[in-house]
MDTraj code that builds the backbone (N, CA, C; nanometers):
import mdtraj as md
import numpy as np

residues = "UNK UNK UNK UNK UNK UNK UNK UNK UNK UNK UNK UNK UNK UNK UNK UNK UNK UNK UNK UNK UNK UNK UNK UNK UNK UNK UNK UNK UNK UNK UNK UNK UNK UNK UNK UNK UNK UNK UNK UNK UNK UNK UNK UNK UNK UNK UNK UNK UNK UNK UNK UNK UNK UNK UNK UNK UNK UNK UNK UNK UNK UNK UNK UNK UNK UNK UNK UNK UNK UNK UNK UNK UNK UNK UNK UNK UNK UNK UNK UNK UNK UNK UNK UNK UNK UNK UNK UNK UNK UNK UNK UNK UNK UNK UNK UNK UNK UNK UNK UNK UNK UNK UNK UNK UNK UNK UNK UNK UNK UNK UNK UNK UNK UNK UNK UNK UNK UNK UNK UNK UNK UNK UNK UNK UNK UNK UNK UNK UNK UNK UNK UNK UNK UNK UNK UNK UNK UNK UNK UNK UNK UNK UNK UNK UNK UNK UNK UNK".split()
xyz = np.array([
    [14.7621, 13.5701, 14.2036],
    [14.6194, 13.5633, 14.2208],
    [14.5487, 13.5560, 14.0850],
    [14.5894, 13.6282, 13.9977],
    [14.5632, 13.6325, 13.8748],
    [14.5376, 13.4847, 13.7929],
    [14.6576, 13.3849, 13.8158],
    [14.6932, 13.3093, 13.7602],
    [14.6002, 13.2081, 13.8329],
    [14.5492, 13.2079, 13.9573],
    [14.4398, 13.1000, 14.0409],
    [14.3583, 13.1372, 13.9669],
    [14.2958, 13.2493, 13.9348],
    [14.1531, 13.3290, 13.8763],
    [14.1163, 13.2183, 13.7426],
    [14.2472, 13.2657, 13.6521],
    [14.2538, 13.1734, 13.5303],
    [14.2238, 13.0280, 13.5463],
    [14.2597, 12.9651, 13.6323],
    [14.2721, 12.8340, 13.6621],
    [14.1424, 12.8196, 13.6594],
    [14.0355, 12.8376, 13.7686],
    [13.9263, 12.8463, 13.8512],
    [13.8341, 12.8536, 13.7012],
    [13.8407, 12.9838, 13.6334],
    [13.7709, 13.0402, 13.5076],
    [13.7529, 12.9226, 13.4131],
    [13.9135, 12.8501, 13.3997],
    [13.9018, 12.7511, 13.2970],
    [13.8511, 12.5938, 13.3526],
    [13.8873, 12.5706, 13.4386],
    [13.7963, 12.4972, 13.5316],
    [13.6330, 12.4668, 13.5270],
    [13.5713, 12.5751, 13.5708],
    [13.4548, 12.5530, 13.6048],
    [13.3718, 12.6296, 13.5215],
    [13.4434, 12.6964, 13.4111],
    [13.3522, 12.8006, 13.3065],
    [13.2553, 12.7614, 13.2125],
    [13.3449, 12.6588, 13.1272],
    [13.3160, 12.6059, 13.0265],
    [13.2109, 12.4888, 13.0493],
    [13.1285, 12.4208, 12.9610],
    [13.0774, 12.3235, 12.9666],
    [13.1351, 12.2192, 12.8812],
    [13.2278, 12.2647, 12.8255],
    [13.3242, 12.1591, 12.6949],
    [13.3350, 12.0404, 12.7814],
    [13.3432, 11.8724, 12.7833],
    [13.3677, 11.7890, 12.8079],
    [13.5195, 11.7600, 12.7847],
    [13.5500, 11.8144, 12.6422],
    [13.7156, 11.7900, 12.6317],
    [13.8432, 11.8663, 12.7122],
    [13.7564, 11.9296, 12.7978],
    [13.8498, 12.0203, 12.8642],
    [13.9198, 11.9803, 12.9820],
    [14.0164, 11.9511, 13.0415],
    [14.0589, 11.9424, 13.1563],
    [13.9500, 11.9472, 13.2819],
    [13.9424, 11.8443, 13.3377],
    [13.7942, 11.8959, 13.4745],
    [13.6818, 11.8771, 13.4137],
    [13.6629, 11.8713, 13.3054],
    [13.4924, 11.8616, 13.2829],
    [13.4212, 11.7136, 13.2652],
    [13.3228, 11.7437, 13.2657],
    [13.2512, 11.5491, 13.3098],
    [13.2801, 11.4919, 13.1691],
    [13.3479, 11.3283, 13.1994],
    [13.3344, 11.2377, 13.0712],
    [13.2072, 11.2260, 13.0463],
    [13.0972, 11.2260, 12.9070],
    [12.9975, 11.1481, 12.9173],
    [12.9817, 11.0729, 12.8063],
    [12.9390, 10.9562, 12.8367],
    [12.9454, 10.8414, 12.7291],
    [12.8868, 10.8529, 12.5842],
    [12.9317, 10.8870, 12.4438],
    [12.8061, 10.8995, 12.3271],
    [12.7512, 10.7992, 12.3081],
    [12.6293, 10.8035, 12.2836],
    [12.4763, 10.6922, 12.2979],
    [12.4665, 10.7191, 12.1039],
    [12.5141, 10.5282, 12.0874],
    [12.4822, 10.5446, 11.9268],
    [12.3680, 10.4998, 11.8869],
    [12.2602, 10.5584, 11.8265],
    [12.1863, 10.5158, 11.7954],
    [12.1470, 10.4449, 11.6672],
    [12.1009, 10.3077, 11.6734],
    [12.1351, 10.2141, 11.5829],
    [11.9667, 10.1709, 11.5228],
    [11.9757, 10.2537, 11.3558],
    [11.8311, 10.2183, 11.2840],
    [11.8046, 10.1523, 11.2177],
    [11.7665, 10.0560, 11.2298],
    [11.7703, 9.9162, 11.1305],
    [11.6306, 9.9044, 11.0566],
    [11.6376, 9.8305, 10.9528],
    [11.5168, 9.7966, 10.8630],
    [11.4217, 9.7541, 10.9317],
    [11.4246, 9.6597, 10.9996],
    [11.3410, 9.6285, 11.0849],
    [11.1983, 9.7252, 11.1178],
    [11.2798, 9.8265, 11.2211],
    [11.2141, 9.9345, 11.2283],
    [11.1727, 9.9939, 11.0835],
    [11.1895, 10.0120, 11.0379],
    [11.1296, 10.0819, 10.9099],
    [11.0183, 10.0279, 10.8217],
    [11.0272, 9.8958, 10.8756],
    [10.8998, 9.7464, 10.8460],
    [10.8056, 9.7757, 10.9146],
    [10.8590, 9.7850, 11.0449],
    [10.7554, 9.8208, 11.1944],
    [10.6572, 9.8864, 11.0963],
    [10.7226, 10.0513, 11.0887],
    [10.6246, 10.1413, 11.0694],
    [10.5756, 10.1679, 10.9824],
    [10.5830, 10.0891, 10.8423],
    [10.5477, 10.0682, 10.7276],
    [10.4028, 10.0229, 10.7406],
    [10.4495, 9.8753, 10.8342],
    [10.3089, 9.7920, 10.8489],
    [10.2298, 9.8344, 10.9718],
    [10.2964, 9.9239, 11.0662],
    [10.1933, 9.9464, 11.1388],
    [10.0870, 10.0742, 11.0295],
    [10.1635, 10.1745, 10.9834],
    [10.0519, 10.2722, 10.8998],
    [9.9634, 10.2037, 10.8035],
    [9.9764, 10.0841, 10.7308],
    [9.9065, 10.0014, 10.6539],
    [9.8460, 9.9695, 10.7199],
    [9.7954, 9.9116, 10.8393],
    [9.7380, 9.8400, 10.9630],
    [9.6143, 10.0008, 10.9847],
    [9.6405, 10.0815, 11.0306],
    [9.5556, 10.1948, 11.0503],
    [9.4933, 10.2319, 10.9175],
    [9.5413, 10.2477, 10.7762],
    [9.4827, 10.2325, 10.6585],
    [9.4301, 10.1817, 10.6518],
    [9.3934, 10.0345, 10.7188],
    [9.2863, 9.9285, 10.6360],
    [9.3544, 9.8331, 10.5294],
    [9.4253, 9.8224, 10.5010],
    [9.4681, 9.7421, 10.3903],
    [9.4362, 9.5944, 10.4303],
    [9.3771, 9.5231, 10.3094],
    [9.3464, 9.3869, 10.3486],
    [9.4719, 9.2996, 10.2081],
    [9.4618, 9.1803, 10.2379],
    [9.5269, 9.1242, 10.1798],
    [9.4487, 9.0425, 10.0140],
    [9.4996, 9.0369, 9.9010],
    [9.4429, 9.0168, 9.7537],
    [9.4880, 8.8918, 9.7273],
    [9.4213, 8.7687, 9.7313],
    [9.4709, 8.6672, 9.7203],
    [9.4828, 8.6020, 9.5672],
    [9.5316, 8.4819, 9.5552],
    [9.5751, 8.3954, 9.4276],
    [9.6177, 8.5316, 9.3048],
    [9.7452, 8.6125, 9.3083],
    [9.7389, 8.7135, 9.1962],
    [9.9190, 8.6408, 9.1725],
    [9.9308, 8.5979, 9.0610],
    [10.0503, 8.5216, 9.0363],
    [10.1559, 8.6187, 9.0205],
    [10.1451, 8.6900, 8.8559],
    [10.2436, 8.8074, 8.8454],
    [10.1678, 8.9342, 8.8507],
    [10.2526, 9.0791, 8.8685],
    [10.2617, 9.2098, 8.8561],
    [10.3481, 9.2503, 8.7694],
    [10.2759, 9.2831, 8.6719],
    [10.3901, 9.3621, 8.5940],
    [10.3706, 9.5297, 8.5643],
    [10.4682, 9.6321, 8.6036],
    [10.4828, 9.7755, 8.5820],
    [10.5200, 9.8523, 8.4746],
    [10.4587, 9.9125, 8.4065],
    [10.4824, 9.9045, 8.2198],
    [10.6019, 10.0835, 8.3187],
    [10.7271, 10.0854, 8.2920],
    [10.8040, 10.2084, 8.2861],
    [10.7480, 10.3235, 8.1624],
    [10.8015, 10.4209, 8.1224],
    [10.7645, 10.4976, 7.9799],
    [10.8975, 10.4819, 7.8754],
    [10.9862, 10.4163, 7.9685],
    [11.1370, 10.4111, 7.9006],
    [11.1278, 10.2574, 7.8295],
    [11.0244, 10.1670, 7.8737],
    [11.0228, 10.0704, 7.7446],
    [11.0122, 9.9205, 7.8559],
    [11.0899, 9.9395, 7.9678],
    [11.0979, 9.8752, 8.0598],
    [11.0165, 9.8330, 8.1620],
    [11.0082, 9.6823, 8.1851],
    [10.8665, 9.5999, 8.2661],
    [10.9024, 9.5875, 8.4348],
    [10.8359, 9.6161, 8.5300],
    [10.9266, 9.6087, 8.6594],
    [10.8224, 9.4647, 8.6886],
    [10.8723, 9.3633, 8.6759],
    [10.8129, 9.2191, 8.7016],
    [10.8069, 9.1818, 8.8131],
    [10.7095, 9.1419, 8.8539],
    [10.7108, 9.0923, 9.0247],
    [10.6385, 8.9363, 9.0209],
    [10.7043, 8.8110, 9.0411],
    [10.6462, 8.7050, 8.9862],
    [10.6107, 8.6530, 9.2024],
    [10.4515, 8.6357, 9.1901],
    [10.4271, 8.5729, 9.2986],
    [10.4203, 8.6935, 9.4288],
    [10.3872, 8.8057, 9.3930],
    [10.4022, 8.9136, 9.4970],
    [10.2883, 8.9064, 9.5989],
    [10.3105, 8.9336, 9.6944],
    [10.1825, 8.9980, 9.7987],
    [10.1259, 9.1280, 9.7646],
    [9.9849, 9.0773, 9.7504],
    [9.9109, 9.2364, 9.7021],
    [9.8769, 9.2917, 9.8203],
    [9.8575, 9.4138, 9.8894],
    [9.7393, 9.4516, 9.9504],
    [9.6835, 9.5874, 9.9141],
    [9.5580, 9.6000, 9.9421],
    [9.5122, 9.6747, 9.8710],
    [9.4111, 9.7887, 9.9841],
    [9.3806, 9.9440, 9.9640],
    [9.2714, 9.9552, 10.0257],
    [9.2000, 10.0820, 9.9473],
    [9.1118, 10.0326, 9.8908],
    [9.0761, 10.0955, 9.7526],
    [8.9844, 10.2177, 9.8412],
    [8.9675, 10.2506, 9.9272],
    [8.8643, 10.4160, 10.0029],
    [9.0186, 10.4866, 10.0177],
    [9.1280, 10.4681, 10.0658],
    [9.2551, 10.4907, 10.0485],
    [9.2993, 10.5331, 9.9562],
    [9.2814, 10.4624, 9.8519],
    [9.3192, 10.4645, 9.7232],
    [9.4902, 10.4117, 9.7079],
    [9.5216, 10.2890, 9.7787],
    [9.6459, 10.2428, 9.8327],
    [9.6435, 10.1281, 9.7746],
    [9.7869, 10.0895, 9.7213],
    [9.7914, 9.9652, 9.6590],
    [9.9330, 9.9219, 9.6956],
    [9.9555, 9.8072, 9.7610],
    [10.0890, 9.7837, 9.8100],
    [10.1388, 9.6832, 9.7612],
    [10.2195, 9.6266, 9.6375],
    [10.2578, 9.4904, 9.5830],
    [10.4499, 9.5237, 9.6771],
    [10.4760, 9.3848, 9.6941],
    [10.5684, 9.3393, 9.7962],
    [10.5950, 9.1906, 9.7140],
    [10.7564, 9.1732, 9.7677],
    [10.8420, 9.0979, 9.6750],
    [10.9334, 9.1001, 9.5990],
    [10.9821, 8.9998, 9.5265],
    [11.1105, 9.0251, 9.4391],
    [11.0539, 9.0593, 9.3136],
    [11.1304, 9.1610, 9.2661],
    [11.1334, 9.2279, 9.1662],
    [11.2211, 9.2380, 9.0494],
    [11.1755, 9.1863, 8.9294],
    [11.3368, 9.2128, 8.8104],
    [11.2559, 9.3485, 8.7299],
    [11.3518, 9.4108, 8.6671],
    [11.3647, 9.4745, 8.5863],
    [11.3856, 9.4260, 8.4822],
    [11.2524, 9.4086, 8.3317],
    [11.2892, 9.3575, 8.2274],
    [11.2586, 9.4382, 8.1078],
    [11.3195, 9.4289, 8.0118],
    [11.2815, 9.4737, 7.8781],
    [11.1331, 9.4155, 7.8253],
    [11.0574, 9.4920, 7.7106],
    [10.9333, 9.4809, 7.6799],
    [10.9113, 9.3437, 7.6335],
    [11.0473, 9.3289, 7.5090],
    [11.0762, 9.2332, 7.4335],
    [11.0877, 9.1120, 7.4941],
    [11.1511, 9.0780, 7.6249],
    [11.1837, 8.9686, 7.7200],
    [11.0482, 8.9095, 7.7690],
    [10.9187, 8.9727, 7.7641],
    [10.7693, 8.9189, 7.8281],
    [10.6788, 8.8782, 7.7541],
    [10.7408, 8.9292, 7.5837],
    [10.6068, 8.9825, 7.4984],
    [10.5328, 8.8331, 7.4806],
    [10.5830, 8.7143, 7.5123],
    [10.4337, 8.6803, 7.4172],
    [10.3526, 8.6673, 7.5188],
    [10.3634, 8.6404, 7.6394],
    [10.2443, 8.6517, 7.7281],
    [10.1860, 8.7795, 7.7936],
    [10.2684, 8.8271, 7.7480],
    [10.2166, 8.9496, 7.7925],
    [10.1306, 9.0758, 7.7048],
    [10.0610, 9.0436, 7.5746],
    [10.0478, 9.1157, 7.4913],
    [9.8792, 9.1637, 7.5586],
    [9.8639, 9.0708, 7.6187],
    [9.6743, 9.0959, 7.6747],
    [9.6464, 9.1894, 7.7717],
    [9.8059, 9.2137, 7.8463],
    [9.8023, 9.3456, 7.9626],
    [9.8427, 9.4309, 7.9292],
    [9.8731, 9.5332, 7.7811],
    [9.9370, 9.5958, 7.7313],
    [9.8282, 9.6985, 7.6866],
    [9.8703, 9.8366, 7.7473],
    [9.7973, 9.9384, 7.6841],
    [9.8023, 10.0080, 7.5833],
    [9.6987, 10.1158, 7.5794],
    [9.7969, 10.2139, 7.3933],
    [9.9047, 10.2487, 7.4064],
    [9.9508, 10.2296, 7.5052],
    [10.1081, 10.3230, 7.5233],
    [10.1745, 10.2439, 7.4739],
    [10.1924, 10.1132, 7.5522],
    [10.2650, 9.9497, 7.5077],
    [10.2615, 9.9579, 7.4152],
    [10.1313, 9.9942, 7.3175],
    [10.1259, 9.8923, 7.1920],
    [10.1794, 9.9980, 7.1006],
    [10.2213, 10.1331, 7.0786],
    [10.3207, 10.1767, 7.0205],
    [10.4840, 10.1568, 7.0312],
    [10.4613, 10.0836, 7.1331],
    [10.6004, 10.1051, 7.2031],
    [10.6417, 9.9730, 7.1247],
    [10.5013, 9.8513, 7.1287],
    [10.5103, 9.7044, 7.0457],
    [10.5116, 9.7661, 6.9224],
    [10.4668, 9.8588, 6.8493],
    [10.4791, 9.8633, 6.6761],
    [10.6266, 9.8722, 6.6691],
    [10.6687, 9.9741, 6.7339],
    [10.8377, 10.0489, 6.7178],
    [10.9411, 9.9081, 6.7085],
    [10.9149, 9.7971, 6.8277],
    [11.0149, 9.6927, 6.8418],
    [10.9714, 9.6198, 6.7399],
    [10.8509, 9.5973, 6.6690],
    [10.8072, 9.5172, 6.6123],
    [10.8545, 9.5809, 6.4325],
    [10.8907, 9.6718, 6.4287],
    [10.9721, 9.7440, 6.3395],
    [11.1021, 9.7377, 6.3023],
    [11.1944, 9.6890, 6.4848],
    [11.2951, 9.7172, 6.4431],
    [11.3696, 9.5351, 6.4209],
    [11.2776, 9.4521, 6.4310],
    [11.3036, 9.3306, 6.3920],
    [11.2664, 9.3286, 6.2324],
    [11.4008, 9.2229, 6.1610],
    [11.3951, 9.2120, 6.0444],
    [11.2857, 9.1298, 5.9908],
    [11.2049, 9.2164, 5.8690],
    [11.0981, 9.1387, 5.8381],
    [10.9608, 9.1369, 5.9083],
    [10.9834, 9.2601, 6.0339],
    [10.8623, 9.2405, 6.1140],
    [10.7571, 9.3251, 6.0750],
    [10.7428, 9.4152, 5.9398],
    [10.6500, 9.4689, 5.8596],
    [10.5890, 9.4145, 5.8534],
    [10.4641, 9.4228, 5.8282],
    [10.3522, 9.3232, 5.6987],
    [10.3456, 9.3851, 5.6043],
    [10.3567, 9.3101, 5.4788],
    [10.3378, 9.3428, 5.3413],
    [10.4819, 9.3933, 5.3121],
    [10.6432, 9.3336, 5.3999],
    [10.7551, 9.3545, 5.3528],
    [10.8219, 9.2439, 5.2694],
    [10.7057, 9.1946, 5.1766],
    [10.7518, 9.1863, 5.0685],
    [10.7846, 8.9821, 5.0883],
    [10.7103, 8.9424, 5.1969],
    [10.7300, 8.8093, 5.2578],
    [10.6518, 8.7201, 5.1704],
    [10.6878, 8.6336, 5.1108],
    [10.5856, 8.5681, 4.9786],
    [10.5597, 8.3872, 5.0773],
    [10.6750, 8.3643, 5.1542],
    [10.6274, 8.2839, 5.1950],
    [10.4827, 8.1718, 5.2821],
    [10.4509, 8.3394, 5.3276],
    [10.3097, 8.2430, 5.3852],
    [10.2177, 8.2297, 5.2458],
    [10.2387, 8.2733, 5.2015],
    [10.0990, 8.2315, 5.0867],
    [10.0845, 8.0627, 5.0205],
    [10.0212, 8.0088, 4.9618],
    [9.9970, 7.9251, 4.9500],
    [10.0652, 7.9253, 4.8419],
    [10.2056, 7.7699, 4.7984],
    [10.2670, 7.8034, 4.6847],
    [10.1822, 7.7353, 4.5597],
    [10.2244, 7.7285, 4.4532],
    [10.1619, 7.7049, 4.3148],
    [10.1838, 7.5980, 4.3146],
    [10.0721, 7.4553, 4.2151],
    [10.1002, 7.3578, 4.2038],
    [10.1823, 7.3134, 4.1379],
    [10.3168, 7.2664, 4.1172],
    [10.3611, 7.2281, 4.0204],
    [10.3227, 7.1137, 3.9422],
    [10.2885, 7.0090, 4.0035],
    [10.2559, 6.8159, 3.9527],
    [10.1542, 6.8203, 3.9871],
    [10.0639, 6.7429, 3.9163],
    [9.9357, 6.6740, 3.8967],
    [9.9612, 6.5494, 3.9943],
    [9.9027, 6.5543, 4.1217],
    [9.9522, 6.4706, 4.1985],
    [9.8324, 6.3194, 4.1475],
    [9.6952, 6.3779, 4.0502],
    [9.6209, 6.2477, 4.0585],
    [9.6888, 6.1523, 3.9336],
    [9.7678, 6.2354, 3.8744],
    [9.8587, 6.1334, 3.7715],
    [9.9966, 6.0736, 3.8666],
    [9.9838, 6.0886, 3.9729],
    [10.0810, 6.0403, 4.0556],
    [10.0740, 5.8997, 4.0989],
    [9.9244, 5.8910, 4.1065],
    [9.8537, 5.7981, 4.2156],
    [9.7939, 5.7005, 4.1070],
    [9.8073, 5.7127, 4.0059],
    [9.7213, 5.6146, 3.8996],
    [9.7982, 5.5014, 3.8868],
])
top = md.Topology()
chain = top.add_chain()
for i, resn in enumerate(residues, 1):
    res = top.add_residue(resn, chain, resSeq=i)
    for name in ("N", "CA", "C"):
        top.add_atom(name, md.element.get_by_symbol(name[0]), res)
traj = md.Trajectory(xyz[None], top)
């Protein structure tokens, strides 16, 4: 009798699924894709207000480590009572040196120490290191006894 008791106990006691007698039930995988994560990106931008900033060619992100996060051709949107700014697109990661000549007009005080330092560590990139060439050189020949 003992040994039915046990049976019965292990039977119908437990709620374990792996147990002898207890219900199979199927695991439900749940599968989260980017997609979704777009959804709800753009639906909360959508309740923000964000409108769209047209004809803005590049974005560029000055880092403090020296580095430009470039975004050529991005989607702006913007919702300035928010205080929300959303640039979207491909993105490189570039050095200061890799943008500088067009880029010297978007460059703040921070940049522009950051431009003395590189502009230092190129040879010759002092002024007054001692460069004689731009000056105007000396005449040597009388060029109107040239022409006579």
């Amino acid at each position: 009798m003992a040994a039915r008791e046990r049976m019965i106990a292990r039977r119908f006691g437990g709620a374990n699924a792996t147990r002898t007698g207890g219900v199979r039930r199927k695991k439900k995988n749940v599968h989260k894709t980017a997609t979704s994560d777009d959804k709800k990106l753009t639906t909360t931008l959508k309740r923000i207000g964000v409108t769209n900033i047209p004809a803005i060619e590049e974005v560029n992100m000055f880092k403090n480590d020296g580095e430009v996060i470039h975004f050529v051709g991005p989607k702006v949107q913007a919702s300035v009572g928010a205080n929300t700014y959303v640039v979207s697109g491909q993105s490189e990661t570039k050095k200061l040196q890799d943008l500088l000549p067009g880029i010297i007009n978007e460059l703040g005080q921070e940049n522009l120490d950051q431009l003395k330092e590189i502009a230092g560590n190129f040879p010759g990139g002092e002024a007054g290191a001692g460069d004689d060439e731009d000056d105007v050189p000396d005449l040597v020949e009388n060029f109107e006894e040239a022409s006579k």
